[in-house]
C-alpha positions as CSV (number, residue, x, y, z in Angstrom):
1,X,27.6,-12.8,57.0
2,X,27.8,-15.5,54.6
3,X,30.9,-14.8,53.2
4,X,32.2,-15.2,56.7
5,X,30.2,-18.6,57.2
6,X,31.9,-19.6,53.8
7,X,35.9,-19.0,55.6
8,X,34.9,-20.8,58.1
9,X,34.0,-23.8,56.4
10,X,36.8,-23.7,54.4
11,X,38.7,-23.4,57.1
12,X,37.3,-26.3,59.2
13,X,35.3,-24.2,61.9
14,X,31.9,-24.5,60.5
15,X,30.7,-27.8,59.0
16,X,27.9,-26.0,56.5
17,X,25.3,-23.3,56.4
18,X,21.4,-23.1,55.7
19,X,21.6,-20.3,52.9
20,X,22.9,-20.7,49.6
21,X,26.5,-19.0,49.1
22,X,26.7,-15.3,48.3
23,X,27.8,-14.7,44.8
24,X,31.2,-13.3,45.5
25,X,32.1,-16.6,47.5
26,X,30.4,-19.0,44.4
27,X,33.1,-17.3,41.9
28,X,35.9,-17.8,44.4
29,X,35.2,-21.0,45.4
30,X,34.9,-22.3,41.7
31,X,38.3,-22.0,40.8
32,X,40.1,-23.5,44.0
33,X,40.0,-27.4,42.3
34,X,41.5,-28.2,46.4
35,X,37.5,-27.5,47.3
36,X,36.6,-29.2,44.7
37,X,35.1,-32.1,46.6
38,X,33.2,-30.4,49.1
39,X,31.1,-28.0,46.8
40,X,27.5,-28.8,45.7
41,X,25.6,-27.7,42.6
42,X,22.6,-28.1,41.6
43,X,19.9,-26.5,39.5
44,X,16.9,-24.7,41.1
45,X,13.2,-25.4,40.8
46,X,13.6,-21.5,40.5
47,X,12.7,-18.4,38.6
48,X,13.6,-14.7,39.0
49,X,11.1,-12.5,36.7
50,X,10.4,-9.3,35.4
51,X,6.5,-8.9,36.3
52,X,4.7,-6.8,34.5
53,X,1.1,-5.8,35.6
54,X,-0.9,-6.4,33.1
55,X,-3.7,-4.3,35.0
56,X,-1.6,-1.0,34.2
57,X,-0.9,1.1,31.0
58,X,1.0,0.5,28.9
59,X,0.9,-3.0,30.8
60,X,-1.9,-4.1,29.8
61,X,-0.8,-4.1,25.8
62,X,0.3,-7.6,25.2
63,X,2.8,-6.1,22.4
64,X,4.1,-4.0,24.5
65,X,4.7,-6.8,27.0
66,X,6.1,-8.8,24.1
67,X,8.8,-5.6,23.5
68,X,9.5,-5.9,26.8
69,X,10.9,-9.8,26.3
70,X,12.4,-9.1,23.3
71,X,14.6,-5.6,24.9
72,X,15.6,-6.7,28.2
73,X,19.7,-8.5,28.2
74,X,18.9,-11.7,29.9
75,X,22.9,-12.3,29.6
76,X,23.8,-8.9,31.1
77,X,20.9,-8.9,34.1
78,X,22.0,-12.6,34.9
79,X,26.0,-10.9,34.8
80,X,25.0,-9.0,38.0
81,X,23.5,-12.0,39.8
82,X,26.7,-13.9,39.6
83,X,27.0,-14.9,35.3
84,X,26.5,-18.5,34.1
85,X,27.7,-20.4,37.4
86,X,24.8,-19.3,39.8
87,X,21.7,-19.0,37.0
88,X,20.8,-19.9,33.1
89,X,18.9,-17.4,31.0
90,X,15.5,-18.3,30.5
91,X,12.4,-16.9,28.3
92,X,9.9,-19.1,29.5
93,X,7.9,-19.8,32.8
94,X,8.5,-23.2,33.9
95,X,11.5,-23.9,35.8
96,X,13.6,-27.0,36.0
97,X,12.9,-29.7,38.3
98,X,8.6,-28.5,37.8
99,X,6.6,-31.5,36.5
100,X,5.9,-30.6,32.6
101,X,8.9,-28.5,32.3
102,X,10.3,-28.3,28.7
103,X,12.6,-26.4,27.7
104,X,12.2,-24.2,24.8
105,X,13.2,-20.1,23.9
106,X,10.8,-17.9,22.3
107,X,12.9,-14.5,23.4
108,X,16.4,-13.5,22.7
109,X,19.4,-14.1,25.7
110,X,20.5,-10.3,24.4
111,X,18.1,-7.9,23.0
112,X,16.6,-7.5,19.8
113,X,16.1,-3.9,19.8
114,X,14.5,-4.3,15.6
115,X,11.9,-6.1,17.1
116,X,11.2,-4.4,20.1
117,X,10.6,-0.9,18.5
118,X,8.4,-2.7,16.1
119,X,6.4,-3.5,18.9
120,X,6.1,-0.6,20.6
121,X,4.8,1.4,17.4
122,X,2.5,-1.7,16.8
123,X,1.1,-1.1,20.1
124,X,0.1,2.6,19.3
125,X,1.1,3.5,22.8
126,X,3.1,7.3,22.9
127,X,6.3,6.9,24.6
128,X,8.4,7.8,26.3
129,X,6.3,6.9,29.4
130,X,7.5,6.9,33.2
131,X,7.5,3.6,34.8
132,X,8.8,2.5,38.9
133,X,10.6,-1.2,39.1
134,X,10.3,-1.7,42.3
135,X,12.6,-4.5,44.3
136,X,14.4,-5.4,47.1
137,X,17.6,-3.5,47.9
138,X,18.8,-5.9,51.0
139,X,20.0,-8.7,48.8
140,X,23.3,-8.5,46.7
141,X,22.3,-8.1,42.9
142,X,18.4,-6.5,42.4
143,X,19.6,-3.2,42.5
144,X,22.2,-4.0,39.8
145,X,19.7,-6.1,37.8
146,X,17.3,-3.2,37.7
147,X,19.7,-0.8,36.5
148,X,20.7,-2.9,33.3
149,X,16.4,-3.2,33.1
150,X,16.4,0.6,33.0
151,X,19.1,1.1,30.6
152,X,17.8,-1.9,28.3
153,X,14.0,-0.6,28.3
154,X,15.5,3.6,27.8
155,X,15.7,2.7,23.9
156,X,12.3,1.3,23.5
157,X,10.5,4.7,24.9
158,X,10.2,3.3,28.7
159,X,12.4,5.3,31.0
160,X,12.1,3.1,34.8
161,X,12.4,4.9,38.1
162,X,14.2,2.0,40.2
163,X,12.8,1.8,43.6
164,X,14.3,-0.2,46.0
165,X,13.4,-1.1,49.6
166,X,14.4,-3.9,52.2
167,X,12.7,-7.2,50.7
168,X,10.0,-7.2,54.3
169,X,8.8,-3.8,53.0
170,X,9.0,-4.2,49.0
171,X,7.3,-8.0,49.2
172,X,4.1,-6.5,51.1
173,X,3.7,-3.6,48.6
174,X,3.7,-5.3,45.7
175,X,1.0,-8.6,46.4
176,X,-1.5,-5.4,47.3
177,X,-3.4,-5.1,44.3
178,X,-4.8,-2.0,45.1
179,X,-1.1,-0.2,44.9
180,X,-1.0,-1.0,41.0
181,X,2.6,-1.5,40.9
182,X,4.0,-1.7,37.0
183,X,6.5,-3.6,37.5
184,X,8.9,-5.0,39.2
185,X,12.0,-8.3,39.7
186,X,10.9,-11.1,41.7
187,X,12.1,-14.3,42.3
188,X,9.9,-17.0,43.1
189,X,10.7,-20.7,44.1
190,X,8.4,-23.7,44.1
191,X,6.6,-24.8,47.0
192,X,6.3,-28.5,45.5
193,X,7.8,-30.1,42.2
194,X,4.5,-29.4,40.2
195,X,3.7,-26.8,37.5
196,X,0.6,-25.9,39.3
197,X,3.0,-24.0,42.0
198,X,4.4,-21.6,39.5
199,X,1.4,-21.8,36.6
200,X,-1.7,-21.4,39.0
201,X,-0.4,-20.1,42.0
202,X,1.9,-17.5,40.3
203,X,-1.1,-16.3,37.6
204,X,-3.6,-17.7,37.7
205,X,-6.1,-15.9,35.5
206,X,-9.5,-16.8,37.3
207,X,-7.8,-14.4,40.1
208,X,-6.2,-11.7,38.9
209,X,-6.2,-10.1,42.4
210,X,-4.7,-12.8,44.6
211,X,-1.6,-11.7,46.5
212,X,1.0,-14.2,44.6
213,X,-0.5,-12.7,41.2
214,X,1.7,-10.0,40.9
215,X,1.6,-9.7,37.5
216,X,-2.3,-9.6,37.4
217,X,-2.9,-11.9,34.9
218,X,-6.5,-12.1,34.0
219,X,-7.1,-12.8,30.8
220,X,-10.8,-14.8,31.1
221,X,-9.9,-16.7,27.5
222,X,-7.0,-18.6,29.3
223,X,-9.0,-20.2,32.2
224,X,-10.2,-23.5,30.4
225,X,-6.4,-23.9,30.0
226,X,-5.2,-23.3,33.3
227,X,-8.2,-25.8,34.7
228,X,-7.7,-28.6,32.3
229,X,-4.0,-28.7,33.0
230,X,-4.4,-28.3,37.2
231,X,-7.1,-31.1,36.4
232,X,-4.7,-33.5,34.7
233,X,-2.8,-36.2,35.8
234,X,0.4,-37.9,34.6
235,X,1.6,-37.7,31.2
236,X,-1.5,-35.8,29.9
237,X,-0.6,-33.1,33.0
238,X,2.8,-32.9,31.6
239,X,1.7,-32.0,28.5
240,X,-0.9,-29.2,28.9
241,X,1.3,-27.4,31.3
242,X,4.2,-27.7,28.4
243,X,1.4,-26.4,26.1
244,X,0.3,-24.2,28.4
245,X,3.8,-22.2,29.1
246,X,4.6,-21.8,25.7
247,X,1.1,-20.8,24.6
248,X,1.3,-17.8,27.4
249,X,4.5,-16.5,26.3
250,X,4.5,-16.5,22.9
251,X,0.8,-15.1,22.6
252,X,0.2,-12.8,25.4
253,X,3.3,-12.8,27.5
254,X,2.2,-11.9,30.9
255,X,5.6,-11.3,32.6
256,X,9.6,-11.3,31.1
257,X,11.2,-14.1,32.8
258,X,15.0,-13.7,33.3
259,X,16.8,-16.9,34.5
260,X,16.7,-19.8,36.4
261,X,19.5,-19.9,39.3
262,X,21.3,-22.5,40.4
263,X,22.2,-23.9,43.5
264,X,25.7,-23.4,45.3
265,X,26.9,-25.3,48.9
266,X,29.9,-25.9,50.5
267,X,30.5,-28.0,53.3
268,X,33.0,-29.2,54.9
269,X,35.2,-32.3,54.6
270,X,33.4,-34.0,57.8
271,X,30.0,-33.7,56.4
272,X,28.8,-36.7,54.6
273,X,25.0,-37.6,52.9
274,X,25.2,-34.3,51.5
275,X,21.7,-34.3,49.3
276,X,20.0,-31.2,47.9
277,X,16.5,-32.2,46.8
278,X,15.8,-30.2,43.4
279,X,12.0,-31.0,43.9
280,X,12.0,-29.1,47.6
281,X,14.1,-26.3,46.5
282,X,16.3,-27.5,49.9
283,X,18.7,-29.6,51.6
284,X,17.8,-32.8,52.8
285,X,18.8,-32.7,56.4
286,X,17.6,-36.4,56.8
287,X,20.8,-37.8,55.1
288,X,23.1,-35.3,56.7
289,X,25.4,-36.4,58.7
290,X,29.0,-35.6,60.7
291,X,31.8,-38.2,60.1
């Protein structure tokens, strides 16, 4: 019931809520200009991903990874989250508001089907093939997001079973390395302002097995990498984790990330120190206060 926590604020019977808005109240909202003064934005230290498990055929092909990046319409799959006011297209792994983040795009917003198709045949793998995307069906948008996915990868010899299951079941299924899931969207948030929360934690190649390594990334070449940067500090930790991102993307490409979302309150006119702290991914309920 968000949408009905969102009527009530605009309606003066609920001060704010804990969640972000639902999509369908982030559209409406954004053209009243009355609320204009009580809504919050904010970009997310956020990224929602395509992970591909680089343990499973035809996975475990970096060009065929790379096809992946290059097929997929960032700009359509971001349309069923909510379009350009709740997320920005992204190609790369760092997320705004991470220590070291800098932006660059080595992967088209809308696909490059030329390129993708080159990369499939490059990869000598025989398509078509039969993949599951799994994700979670009990939130507004993934099931949407994975149909675009399965008509965008249909061209390129990968036709995707979409599997979807309440986000409680689909979370524990696919951190089990042992069920070998393909693929699959995920979101994933950081746990402090730091490129080592989304870099190491997320794929870090040393443990290709951990639960938050999804994707399996384990290439053994990338390690030295992965421990200079986490060993780091200040401006030469910046750097290698800026090196770092781009040099995983454009040579090996272990996942297809999708966009970054943003951040969308409203609260209402008797709230006051209204602070959303990009670094925590939350509100600050420190400075919050009722007039």
């Amino acid at each position: 019931f968000r949408s009905q926590a969102a009527l009530q604020i605009q309606a003066g019977q609920l001060d704010f809520q804990t969640s972000n808005l639902a999509t369908a109240d982030i559209i409406r909202i954004s053209h009243d200009a009355a609320l204009r003064s009580q809504v919050h934005e904010s970009p997310r230290p956020e990224t929602t991903y395509l992970f591909l498990n680089n343990q499973v055929a035809p996975f475990n092909n970096v060009d065929v990874r790379k096809a992946v990046n290059y097929a997929i319409n960032r700009t359509a799959i971001l349309a069923q989250w909510g379009g350009p006011l709740v997320g920005t297209v992204s190609s790369q792994i760092m997320v705004p508001g991470a220590f070291g983040y800098a932006h660059y795009s080595d992967y088209p917003a809308t696909p490059d089907l030329a390129m993708a198709k080159k990369l499939m045949a490059a990869s000598g793998v025989k398509t078509p093939v039969t993949l599951d995307l799994r994700t979670q069906d009990d939130t507004p948008g993934f099931m949407n997001m994975a149909q675009v996915i399965q008509a965008n990868l249909k061209p390129i010899g990968i036709n995707v079973k979409v599997v979807g299951t309440p986000n409680s079941v689909n979370g524990s299924y696919i951190i089990n390395y042992k069920a070998r899931v393909p693929m699959g969207i995920e979101p994933w948030s950081l746990d402090f302002p730091d490129a080592e929360a989304l870099i190491n934690t997320g794929m870090d190649p040393a443990t290709p097995d951990a639960p938050a390594n999804i994707t399996r990334f384990g290439d053994a070449s990338y390690i030295p990498a992965f421990n200079q940067a986490a060993a780091a500090q200040g401006s030469a930790r910046a750097s290698a984790y800026e090196t770092l991102d781009k040099n995983l993307m454009t040579k090996v490409a272990p996942y297809a990330p999708i966009f970054n979302a943003r951040w969308y309150d409203l609260v209402s006119t008797r709230v006051g120190g209204y602070v959303y702290s990009v670094a925590m991914d939350a509100i600050n309920y420190n400075t919050l206060y009722i007039k």
